[in-house]
C-alpha positions, 0 to 999 in steps of 0.5 A: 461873344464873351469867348471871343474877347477871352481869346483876344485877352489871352492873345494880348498878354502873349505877345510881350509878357510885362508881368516882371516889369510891372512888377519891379516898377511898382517894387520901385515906387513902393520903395520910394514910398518909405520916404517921399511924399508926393512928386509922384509924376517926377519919380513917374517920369525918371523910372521912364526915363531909366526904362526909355535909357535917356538921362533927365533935367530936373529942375526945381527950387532947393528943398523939394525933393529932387536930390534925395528922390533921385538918390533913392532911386538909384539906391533900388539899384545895385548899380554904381552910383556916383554923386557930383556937386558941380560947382564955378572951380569945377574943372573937367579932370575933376569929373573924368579924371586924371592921368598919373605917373606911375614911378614903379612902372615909369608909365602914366595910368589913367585914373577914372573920375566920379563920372565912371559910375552907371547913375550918376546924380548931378547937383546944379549942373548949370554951376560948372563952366563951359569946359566942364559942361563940354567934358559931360557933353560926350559921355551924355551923348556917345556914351564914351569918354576920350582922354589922351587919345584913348576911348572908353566905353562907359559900362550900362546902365549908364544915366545922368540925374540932373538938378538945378534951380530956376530961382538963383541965377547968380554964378550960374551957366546957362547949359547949350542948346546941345547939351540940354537936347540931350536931356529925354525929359526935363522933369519941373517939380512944384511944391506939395500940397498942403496935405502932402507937407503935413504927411512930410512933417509927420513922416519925418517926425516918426523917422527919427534917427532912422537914415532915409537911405537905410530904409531903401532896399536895393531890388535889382541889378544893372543886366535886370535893368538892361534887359528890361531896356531891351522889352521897351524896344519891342513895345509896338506903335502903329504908323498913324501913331509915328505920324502923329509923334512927328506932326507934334514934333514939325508943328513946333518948326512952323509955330509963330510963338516959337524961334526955336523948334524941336528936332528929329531927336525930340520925336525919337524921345517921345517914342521912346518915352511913349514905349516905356510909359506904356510897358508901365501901364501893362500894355504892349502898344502906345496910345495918343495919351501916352504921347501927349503925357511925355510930349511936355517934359520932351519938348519944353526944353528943346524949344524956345520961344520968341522974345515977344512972346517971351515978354508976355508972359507965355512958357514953353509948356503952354505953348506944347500943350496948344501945339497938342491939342491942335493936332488931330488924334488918331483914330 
């Protein structure tokens, strides 16, 4: 018997072999370590996010870490990196840049803005009107820019990190439907605990003059990340699984507290995420947990719920975690 399941491991580890990204994985958090403390499911949910290549919302009040964690991660890196505080003035040629006259050749040259980067981090995307939100709607969606007639390709990885805040609302623009769809996860940070905020204070004291981005190390190159993009791809989920991604996914179409449900791109997004989460965890196959731990930060922000039930209190998130628990588990 106990020959059989040594068999049955050494075929296990032999169909996709996730040593490497295991171990970059836990590099990256070990790294991130140095500095942060706590927010272990939001620095969870972006590595997913980079391994799933889908952009992430994060949302949280100011002083939680959100920018810093974000910057750091793409600091382990050795990507191009670009950070744009979006502010009301914010106009889309700020971001994508500008065509300009060139007296030697007598011809316009196109400049590339900010957003010509392969993580790009976002600091209060809902401060930019909608003319700058529609500018970053085509490079989040095709992955390409068009300016004067000509298309061009953003280079891989490619990846937006998003901030706001859900407190201040003034001069704020609430982000489309569209755009928000676009979005893999929607990351909610809280506060620490007491005991993380005292290992912050301490942290922070013994840090001194030291610069928090100094202390990160840079692990590895954008065709690494690529190609750890592409093991995702070939993690395996069985059909009872895929029917289980969609029956979530429908129930939200049907739901009574719902007016808005989620669409064939949120299950695409659930088993993407399933995937990657599962590749962090050593295997190479999905399980329902994997499923119902990214189900929220999928779908919370692809949903909207009705104004009554709106009026009483009710949030998405406890709305997707009854829709999952009313659905039957594959066995």
């Amino acid at each position: 018997m106990e020959e059989n399941e040594q068999q049955e491991d050494v075929q296990f580890n032999n169909r996709i072999d996730l040593t490497q990204l295991q171990e970059a994985v836990s590099q990256i958090k070990s790294e991130l370590g140095k500095v942060i403390i706590g927010q272990q499911d939001m620095i969870e949910l972006l590595i997913v996010s980079i391994l799933a290549n889908g952009h992430s919302l994060i949302e949280g009040v100011p002083g939680v870490a959100k920018t810093v964690t974000a910057k750091l991660l793409a600091k382990t890196m050795s990507v191009d990196f670009s950070r744009i505080q979006f502010t009301p003035d914010l106009m889309p040629s700020d971001i994508l840049g500008t065509s300009v006259f060139n007296v030697k050749t007598s011809e316009f040259e196109f400049k590339k803005g900010p957003l010509f980067s392969n993580i790009i981090l976002i600091d209060e995307i809902n401060r930019a009107p909608a003319k700058t939100q529609a500018a970053l709607f085509e490079a989040m969606a095709e992955r390409q820019i068009t300016m004067d007639g000509t298309e061009y390709t953003m280079e891989p990885p490619f990846l937006v990190f998003a901030t706001q805040n859900p407190i201040e609302q003034e001069g704020t623009y609430r982000l489309p439907e569209a755009q928000l769809d676009r979005f893999l996860f929607k990351i909610n940070v809280n506060y620490p605990s007491l005991e993380e905020e005292i290992q912050i204070l301490e942290s922070k004291h013994e840090q001194k003059t030291r610069i928090e981005e100094e202390l990160i190390n840079s692990l590895f190159s954008g065709q690494q990340i690529a190609d750890y993009q592409k093991t995702i791809k070939e993690i395996i989920v069985e059909k009872n699984l895929l029917k289980y991604i969609a029956s979530i996914v429908d129930n939200t179409r049907t739901n009574a507290n719902l007016y808005l449900g989620a669409s064939p791109r949120a299950s695409i997004a659930i088993m993407d995420a399933s995937k990657a989460l599962a590749a962090m965890n050593g295997r190479d196959f999905i399980t329902p947990d994997d499923i119902k731990k990214v189900a929220g930060p999928v779908l919370g922000h692809r949903i909207m719920l009705t104004p009554e039930r709106e009026m009483e209190g009710l949030t998405s998130e406890q709305v997707v975690n009854q829709i999952v628990d009313s659905i039957e588990i594959p066995r």
